[in-house]
SEGUTOR-410947 format. One record per atom (N, C-alpha, C): x, y, z; atom name. Coordinates in pm, whole numbers, plus 32768, in hexadecimal, padded with zeros to 4 digits. Example, Ala and Ser with C-alpha at 12.3 -4.5 7.8 and 13.67 -1.06 7.14 Angstrom:
# SEGUTOR-410947
[pt [8527; 7DC7; 830C]; "N"]
[pt [84CE; 7E3E; 830C]; "CA"]
[pt [8528; 7EB6; 830C]; "C"]
[pt [8505; 7F1F; 82C4]; "N"]
[pt [8557; 7F96; 82CA]; "CA"]
[pt [850A; 8003; 8313]; "C"]
//
This chain:
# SEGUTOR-410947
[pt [8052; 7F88; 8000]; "N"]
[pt [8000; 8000; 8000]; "CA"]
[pt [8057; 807E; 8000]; "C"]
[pt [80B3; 8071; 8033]; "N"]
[pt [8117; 80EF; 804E]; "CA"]
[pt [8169; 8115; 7FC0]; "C"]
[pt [81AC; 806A; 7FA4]; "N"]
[pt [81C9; 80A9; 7F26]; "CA"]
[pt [817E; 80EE; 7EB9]; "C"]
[pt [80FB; 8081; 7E9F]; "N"]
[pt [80BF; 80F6; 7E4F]; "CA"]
[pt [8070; 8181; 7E77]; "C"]
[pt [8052; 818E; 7ED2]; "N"]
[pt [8050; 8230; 7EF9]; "CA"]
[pt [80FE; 825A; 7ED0]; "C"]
[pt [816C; 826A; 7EF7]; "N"]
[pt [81B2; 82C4; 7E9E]; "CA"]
[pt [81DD; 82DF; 7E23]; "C"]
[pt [81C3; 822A; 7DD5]; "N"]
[pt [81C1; 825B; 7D45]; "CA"]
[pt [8113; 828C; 7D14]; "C"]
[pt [80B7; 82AB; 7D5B]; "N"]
[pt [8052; 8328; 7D44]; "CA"]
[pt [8082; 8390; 7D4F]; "C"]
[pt [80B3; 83CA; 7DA6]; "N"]
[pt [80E1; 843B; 7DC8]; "CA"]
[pt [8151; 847E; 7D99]; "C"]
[pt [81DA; 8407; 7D59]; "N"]
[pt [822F; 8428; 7D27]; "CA"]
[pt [82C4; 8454; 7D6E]; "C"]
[pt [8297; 8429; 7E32]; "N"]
[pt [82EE; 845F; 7E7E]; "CA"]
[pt [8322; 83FD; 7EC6]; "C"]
[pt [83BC; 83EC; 7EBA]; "N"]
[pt [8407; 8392; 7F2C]; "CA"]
[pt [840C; 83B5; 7F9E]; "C"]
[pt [83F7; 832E; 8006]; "N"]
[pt [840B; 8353; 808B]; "CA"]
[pt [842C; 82E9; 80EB]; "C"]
[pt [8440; 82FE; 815D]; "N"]
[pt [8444; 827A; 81CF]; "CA"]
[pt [83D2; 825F; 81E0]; "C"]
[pt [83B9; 81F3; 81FD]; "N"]
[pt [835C; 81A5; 8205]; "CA"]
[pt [8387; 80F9; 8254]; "C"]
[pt [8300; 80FE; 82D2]; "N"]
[pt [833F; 80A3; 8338]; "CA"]
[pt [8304; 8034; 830A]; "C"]
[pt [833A; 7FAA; 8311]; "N"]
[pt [833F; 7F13; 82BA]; "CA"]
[pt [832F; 7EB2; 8309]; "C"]
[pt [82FD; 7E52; 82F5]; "N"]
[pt [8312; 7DB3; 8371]; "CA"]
[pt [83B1; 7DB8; 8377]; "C"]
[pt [83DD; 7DE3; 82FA]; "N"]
[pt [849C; 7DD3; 8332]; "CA"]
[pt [84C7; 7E4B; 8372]; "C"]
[pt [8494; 7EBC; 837E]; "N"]
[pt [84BD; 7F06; 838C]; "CA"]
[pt [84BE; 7FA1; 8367]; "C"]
[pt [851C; 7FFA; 8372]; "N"]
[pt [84FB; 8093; 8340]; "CA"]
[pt [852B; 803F; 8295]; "C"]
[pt [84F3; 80AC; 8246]; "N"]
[pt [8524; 80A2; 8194]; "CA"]
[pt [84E9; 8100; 816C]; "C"]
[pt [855C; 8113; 8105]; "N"]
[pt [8566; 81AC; 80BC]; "CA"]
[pt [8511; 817F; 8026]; "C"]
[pt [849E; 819E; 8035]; "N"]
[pt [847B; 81A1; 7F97]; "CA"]
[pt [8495; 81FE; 7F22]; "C"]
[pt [84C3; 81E0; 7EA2]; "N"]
[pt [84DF; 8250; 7E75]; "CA"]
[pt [8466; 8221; 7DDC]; "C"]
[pt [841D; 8288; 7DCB]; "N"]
[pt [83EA; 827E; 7D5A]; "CA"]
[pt [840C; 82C5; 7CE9]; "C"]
[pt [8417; 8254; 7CA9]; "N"]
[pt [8471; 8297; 7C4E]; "CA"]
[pt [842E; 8295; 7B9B]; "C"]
[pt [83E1; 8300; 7B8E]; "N"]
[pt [8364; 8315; 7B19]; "CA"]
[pt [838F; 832F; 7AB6]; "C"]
[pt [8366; 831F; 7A20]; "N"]
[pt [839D; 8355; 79BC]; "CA"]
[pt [836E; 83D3; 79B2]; "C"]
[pt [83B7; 8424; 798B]; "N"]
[pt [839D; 84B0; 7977]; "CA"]
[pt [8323; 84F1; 7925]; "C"]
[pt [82EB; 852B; 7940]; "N"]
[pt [825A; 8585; 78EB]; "CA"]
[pt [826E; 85A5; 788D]; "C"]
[pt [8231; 8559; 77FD]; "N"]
[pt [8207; 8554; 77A4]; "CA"]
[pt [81BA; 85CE; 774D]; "C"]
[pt [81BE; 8610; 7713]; "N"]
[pt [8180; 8673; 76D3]; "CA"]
[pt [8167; 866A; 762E]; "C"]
[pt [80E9; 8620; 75D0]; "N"]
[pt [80DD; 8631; 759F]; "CA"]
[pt [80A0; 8699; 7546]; "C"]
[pt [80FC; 86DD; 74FF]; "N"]
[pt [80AA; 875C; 7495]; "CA"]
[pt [807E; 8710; 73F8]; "C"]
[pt [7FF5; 8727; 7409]; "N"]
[pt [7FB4; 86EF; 737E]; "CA"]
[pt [7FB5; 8796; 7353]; "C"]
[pt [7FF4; 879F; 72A4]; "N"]
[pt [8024; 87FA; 726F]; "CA"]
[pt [8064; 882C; 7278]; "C"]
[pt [80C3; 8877; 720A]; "N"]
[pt [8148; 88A9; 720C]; "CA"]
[pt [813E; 8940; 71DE]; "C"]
[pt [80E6; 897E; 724F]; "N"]
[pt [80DA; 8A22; 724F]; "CA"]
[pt [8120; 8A7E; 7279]; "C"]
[pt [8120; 8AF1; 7266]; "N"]
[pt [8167; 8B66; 72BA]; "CA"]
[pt [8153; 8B2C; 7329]; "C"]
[pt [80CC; 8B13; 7384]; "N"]
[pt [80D4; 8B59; 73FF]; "CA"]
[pt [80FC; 8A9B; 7430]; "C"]
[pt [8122; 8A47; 73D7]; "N"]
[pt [8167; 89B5; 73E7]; "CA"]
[pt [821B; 89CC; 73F5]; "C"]
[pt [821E; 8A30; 73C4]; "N"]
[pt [82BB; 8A5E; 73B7]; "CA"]
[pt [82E7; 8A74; 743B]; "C"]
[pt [827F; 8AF1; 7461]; "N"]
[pt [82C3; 8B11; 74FE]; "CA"]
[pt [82B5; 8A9D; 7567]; "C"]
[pt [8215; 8A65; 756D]; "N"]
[pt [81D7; 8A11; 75D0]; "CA"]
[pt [826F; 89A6; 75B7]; "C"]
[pt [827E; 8948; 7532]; "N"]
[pt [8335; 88F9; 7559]; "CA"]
[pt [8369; 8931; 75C3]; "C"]
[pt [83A7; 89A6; 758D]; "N"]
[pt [842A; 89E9; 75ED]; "CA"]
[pt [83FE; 89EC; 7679]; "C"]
[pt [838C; 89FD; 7695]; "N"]
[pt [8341; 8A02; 771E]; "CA"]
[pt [8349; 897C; 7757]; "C"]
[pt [8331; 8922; 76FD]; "N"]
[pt [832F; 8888; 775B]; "CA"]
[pt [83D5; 8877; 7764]; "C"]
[pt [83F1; 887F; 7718]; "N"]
[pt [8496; 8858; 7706]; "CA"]
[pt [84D4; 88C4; 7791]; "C"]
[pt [84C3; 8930; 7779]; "N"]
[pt [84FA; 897A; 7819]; "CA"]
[pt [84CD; 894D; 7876]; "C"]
[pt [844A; 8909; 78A9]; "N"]
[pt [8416; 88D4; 7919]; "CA"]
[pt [844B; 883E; 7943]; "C"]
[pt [8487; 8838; 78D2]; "N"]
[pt [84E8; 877D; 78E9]; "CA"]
[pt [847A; 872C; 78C1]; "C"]
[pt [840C; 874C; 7889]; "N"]
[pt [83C5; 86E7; 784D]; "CA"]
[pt [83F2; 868C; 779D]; "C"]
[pt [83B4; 862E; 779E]; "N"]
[pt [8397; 85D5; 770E]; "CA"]
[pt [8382; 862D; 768C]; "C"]
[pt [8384; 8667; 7645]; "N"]
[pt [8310; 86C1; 75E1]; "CA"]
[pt [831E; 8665; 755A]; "C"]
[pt [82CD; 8652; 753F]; "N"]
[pt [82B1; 85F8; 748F]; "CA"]
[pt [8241; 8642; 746E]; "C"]
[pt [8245; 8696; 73C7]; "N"]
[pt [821A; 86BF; 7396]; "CA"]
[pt [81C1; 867B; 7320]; "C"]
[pt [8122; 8670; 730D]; "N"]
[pt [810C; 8626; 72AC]; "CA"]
[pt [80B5; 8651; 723B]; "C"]
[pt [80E9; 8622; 71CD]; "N"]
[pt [809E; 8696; 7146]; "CA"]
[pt [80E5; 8665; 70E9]; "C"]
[pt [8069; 8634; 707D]; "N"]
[pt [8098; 85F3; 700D]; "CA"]
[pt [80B3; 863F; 6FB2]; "C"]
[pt [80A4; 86D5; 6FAA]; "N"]
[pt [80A0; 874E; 6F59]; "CA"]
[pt [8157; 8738; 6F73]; "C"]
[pt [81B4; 871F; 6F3E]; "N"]
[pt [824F; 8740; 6F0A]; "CA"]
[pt [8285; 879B; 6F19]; "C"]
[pt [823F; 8800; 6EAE]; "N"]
[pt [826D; 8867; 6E92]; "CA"]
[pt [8262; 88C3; 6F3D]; "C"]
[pt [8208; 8895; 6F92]; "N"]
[pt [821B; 88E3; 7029]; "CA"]
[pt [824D; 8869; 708C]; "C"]
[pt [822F; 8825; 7071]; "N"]
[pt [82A5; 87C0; 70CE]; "CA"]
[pt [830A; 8797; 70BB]; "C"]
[pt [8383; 8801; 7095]; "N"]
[pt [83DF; 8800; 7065]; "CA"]
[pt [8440; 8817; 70E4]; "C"]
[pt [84C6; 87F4; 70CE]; "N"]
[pt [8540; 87E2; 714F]; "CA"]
[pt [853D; 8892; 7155]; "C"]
[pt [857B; 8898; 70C0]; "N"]
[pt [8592; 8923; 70F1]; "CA"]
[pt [852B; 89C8; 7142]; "C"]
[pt [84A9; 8969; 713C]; "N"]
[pt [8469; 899E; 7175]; "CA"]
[pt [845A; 8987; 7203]; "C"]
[pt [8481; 8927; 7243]; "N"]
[pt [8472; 88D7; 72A0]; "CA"]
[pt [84EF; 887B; 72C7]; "C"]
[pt [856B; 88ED; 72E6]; "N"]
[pt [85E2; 88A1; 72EE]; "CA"]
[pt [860A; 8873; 7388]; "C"]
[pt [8623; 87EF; 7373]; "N"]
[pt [861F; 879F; 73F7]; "CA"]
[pt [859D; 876D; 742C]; "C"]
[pt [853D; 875F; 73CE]; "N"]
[pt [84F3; 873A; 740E]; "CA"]
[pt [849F; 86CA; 73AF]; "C"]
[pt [849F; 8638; 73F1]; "N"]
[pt [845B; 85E9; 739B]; "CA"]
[pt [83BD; 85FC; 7372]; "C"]
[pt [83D6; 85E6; 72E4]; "N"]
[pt [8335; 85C3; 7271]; "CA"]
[pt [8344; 8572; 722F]; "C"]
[pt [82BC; 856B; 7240]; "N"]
[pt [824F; 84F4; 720A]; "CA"]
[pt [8207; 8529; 718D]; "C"]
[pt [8240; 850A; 7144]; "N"]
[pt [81D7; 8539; 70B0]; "CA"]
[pt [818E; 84EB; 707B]; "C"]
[pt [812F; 849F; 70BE]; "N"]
[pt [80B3; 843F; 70CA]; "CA"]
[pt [805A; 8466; 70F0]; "C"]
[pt [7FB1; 842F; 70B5]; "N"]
[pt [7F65; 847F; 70D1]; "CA"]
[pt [7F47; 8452; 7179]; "C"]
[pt [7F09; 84BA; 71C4]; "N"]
[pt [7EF8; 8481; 7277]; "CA"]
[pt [7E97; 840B; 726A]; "C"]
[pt [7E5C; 83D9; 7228]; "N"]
[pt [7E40; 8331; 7245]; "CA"]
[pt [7EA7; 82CB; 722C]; "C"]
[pt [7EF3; 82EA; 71D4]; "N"]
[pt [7F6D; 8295; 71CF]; "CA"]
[pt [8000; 82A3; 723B]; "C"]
[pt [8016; 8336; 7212]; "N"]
[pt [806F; 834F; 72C0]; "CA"]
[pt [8062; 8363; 730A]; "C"]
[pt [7FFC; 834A; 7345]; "N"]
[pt [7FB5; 834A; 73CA]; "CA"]
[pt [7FC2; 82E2; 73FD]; "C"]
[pt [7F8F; 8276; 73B8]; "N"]
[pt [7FAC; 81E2; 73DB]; "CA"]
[pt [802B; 8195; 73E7]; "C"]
[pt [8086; 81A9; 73AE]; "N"]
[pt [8131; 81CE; 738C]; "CA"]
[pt [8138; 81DF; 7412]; "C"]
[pt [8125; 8257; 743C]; "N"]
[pt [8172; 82A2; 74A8]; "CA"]
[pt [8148; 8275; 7515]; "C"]
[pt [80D2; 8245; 7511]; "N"]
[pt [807C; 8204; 75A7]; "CA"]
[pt [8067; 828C; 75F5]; "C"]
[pt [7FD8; 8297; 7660]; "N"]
[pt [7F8D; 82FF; 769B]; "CA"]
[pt [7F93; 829C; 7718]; "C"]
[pt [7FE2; 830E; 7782]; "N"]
[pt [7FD6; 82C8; 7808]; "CA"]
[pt [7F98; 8325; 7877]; "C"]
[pt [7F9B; 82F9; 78CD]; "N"]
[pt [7FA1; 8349; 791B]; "CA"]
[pt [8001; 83E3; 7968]; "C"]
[pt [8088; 83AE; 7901]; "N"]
[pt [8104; 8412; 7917]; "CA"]
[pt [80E9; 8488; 78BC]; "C"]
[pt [8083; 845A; 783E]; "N"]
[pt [806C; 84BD; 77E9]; "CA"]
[pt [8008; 8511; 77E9]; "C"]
[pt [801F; 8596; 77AB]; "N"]
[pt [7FE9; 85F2; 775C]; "CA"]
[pt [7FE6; 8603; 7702]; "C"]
[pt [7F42; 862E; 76BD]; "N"]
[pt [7F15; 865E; 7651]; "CA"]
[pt [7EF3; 86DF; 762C]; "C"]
[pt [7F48; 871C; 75E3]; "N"]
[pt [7F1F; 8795; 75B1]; "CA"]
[pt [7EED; 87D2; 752C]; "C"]
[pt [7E87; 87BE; 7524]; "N"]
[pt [7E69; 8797; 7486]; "CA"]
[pt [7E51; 883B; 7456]; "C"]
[pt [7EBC; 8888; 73F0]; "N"]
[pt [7EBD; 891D; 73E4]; "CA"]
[pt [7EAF; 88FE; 7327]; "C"]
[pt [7E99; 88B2; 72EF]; "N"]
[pt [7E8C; 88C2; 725E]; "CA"]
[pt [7E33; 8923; 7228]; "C"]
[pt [7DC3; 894B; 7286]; "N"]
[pt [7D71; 8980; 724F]; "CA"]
[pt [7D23; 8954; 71D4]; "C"]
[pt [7D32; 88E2; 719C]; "N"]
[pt [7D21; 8883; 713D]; "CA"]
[pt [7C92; 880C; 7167]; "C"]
[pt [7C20; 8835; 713C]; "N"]
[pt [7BBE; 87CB; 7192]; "CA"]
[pt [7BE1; 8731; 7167]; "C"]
[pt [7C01; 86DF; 7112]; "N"]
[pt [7C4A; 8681; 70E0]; "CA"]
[pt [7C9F; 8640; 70E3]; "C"]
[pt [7D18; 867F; 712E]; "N"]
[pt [7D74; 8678; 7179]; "CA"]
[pt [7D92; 8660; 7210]; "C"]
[pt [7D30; 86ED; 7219]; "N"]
[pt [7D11; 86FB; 72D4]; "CA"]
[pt [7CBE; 8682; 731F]; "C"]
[pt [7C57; 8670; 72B5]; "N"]
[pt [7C0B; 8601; 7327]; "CA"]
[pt [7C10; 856F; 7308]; "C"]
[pt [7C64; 854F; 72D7]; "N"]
[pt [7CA9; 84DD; 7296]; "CA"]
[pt [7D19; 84B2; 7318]; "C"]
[pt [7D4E; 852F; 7328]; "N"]
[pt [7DB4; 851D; 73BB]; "CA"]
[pt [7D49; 84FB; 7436]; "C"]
[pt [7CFE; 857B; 741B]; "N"]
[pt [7C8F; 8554; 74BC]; "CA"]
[pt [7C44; 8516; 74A8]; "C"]
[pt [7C40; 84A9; 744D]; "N"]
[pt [7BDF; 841D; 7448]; "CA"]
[pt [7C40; 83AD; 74B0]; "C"]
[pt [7CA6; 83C4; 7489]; "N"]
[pt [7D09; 8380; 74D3]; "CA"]
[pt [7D28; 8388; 756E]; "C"]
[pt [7D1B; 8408; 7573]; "N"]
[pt [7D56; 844E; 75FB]; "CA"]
[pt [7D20; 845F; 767C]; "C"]
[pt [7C9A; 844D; 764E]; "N"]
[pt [7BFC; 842C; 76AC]; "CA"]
[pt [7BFD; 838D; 76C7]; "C"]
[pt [7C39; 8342; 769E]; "N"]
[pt [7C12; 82DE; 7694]; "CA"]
[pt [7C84; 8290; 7704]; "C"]
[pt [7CE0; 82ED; 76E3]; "N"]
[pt [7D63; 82B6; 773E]; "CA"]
[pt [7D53; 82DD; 77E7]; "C"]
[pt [7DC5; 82F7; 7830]; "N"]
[pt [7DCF; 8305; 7899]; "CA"]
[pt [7E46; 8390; 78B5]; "C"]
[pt [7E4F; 83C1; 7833]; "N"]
[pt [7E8C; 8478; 7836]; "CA"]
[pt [7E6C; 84B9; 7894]; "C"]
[pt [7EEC; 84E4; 78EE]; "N"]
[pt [7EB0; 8519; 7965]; "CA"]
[pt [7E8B; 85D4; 7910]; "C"]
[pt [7E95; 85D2; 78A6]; "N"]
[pt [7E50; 865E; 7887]; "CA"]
[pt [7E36; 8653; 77EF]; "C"]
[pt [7DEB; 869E; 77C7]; "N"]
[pt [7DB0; 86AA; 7746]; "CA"]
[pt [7D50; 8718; 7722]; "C"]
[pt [7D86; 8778; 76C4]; "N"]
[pt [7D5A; 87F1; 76AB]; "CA"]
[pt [7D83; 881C; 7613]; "C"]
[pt [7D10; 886A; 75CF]; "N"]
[pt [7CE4; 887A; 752F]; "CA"]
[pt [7CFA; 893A; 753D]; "C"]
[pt [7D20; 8931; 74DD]; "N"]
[pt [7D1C; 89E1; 74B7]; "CA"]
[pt [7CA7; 89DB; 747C]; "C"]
[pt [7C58; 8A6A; 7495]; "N"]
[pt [7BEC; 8A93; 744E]; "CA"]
[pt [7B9E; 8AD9; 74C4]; "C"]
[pt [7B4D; 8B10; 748F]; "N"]
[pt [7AC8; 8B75; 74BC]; "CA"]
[pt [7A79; 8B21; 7505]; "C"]
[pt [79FE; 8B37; 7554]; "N"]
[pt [79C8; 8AE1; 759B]; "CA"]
[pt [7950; 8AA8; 754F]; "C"]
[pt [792E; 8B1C; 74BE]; "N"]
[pt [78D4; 8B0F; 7460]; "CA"]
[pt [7914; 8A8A; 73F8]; "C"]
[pt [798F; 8A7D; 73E9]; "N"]
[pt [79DF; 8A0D; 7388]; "CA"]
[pt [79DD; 89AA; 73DF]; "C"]
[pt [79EE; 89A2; 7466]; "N"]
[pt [79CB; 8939; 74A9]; "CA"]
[pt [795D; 890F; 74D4]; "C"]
[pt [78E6; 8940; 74DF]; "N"]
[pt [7861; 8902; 749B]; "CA"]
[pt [7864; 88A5; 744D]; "C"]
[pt [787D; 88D2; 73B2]; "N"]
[pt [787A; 888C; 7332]; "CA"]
[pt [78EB; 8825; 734C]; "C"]
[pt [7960; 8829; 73AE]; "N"]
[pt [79BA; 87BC; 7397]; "CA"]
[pt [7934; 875A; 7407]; "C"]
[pt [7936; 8786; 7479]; "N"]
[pt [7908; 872C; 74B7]; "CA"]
[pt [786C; 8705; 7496]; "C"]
[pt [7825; 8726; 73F7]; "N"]
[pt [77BE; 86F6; 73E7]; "CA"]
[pt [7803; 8662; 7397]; "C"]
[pt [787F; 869B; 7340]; "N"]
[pt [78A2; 862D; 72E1]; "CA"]
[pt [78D5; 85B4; 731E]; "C"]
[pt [790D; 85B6; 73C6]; "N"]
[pt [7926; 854E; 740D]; "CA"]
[pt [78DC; 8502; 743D]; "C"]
[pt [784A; 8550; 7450]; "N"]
[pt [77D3; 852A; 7466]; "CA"]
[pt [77A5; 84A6; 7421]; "C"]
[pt [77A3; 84FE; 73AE]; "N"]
[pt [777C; 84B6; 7347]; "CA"]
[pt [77CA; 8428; 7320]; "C"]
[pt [7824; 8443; 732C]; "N"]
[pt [788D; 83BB; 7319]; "CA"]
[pt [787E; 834E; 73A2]; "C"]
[pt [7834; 8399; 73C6]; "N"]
[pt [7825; 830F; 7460]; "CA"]
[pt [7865; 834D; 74E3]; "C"]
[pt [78A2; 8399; 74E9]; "N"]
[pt [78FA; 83BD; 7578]; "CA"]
[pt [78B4; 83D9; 75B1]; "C"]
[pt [789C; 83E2; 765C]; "N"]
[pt [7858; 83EB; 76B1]; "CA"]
[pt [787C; 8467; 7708]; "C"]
[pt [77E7; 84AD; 7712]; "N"]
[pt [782E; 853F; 7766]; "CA"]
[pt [7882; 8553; 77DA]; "C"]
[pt [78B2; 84F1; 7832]; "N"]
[pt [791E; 84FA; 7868]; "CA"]
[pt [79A5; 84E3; 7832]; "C"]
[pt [79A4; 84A9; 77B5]; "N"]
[pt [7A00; 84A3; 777F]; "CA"]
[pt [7A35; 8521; 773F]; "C"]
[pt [79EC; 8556; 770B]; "N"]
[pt [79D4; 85CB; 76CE]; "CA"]
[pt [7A29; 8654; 770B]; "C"]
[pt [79E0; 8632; 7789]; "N"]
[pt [79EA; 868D; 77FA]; "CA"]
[pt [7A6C; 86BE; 7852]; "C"]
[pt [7AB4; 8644; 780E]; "N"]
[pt [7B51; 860E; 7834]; "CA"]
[pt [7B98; 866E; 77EA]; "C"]
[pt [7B59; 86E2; 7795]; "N"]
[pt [7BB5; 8718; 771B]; "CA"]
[pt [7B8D; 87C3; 773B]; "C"]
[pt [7C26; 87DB; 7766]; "N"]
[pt [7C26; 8889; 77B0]; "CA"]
[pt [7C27; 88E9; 775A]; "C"]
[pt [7BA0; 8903; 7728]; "N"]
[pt [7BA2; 8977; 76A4]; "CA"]
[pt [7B47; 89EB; 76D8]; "C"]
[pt [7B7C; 8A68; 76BA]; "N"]
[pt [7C00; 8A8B; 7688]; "CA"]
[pt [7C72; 8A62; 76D7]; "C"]
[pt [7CE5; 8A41; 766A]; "N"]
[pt [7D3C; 89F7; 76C0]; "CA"]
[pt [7DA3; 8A7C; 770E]; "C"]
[pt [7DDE; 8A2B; 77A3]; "N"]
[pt [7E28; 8AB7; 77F1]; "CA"]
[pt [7DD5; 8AF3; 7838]; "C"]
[pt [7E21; 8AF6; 787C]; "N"]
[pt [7E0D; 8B50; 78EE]; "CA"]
[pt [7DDE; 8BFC; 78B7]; "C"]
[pt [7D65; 8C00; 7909]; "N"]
[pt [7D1D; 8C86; 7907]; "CA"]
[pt [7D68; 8D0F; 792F]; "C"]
[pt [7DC1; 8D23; 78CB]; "N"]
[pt [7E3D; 8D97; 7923]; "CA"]
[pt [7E35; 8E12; 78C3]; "C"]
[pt [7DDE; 8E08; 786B]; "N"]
[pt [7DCC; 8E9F; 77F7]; "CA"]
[pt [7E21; 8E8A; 7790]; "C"]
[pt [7E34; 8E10; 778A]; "N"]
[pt [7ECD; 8DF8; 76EA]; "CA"]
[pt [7E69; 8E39; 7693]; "C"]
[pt [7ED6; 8E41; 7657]; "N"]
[pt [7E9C; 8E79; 75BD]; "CA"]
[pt [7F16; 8E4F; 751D]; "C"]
[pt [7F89; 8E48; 7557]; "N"]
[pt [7FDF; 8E17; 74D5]; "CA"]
[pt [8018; 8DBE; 74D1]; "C"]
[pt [803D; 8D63; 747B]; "N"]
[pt [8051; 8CD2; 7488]; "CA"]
[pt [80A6; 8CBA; 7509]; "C"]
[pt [810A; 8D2E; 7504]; "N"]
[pt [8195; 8CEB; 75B0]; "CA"]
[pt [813D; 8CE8; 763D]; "C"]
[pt [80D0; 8D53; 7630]; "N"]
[pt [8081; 8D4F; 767A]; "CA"]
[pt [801D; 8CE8; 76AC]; "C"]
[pt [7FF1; 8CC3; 763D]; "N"]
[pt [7F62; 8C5B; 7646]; "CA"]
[pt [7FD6; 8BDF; 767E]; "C"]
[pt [805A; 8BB9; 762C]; "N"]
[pt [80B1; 8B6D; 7641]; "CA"]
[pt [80D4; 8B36; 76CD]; "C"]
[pt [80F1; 8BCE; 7726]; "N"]
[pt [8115; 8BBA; 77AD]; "CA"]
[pt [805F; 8BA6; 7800]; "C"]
[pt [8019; 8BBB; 77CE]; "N"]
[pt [7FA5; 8B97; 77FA]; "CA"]
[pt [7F7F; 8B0F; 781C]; "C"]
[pt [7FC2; 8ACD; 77A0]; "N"]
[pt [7F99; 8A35; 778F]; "CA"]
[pt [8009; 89EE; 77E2]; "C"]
[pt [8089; 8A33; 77F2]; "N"]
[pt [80EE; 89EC; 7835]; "CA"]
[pt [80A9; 8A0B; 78B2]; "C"]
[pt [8083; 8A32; 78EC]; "N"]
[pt [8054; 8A4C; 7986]; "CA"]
[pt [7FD7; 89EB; 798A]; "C"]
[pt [7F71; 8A0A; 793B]; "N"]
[pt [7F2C; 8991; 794C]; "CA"]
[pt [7F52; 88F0; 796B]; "C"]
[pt [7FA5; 88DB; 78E9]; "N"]
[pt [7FE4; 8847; 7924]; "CA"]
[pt [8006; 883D; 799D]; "C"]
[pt [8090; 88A9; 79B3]; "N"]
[pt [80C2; 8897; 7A47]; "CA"]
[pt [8064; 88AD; 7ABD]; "C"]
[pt [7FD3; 88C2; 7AA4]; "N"]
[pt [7F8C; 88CE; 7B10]; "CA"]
[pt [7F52; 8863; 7AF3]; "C"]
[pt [7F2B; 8817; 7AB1]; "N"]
[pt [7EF0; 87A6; 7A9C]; "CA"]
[pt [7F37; 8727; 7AD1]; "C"]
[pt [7FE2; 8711; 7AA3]; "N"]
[pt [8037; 86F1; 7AD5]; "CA"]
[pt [802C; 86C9; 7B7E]; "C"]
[pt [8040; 8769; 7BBA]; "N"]
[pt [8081; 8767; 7C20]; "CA"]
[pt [800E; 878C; 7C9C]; "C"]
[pt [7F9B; 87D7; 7C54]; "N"]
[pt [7F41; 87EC; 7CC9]; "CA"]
[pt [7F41; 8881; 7D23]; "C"]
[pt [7EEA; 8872; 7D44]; "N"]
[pt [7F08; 88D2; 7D96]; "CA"]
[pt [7F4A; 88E9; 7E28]; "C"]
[pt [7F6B; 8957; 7E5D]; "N"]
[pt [7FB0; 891E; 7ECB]; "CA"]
[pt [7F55; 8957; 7F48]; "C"]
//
């Protein structure tokens, strides 16, 4: 029981045993950040996971924007998100950030991403585009808690307005999703 309460939590500690005191150390793979599309405001949100010591994989079958040099140091997937999605596996370590702005694209990832155990998952768009996304999930069978699992507009409510902005919006979201509140 002890051990798994700290790999929930993510924190090593002592912990007293039929043998004795023991040092548990949990030791987690690191947070995952998937970006479905290879946008401006995908450009900064990378550099944002990558400074936070997170995972970042970028995914977008569009080439010509999921390109290295657009996105240097940072691995892509130029498959569409039903195919690298499944590739990459959706855990619980991961995040979804689906910024394509692309309805075809976007909910192709969050068909996937609802379905998994992503400790976060969030769509760019208006709350009016997320209607129409979440009628078309509807429609495809997903169930309104599933649905419901998907933080749109995505980010944190902080007045962004330009992609670095909306960017650091969404990085705070994860890390609050992540880490919780204190």
């Amino acid at each position: 029981r002890e051990i798994e309460a700290r790999f929930q939590s993510g924190k090593s500690g002592v912990e007293e045993t039929q043998s004795g005191r023991a040092f548990l150390h949990a030791m987690l793979p690191p947070p995952r950040i998937l970006i479905i599309g290879a946008t401006h405001m995908a450009q900064t949100l990378a550099t944002l996971v990558q400074m936070n010591g997170y995972e970042v994989v970028v995914v977008d079958p569009r080439t010509a924007f999921a390109a290295p040099q657009r996105f240097p140091g940072v691995k892509l997937v130029t498959e569409w998100p039903q195919d690298g999605l499944r590739s990459l596996g959706l855990d619980r370590y991961t995040a979804v950030a689906a910024l394509a702005h692309v309805a075809h694209i976007d909910d192709e990832a969050l068909k996937l991403a609802v379905k998994s155990e992503c400790f976060y998952i969030g769509a760019l768009g208006s709350r009016r585009n997320h209607e129409k996304r979440s009628a078309r999930l509807a429609e495809a069978g997903f169930s309104a808690s599933e649905i419901a699992r998907i933080k749109c507009p995505i980010g944190l409510d902080i007045g962004a307005s330009t992609p670095p902005e909306i960017a650091t919006s969404i990085m705070a979201e994860i890390i609050h999703h992540l880490r919780g509140s204190k």
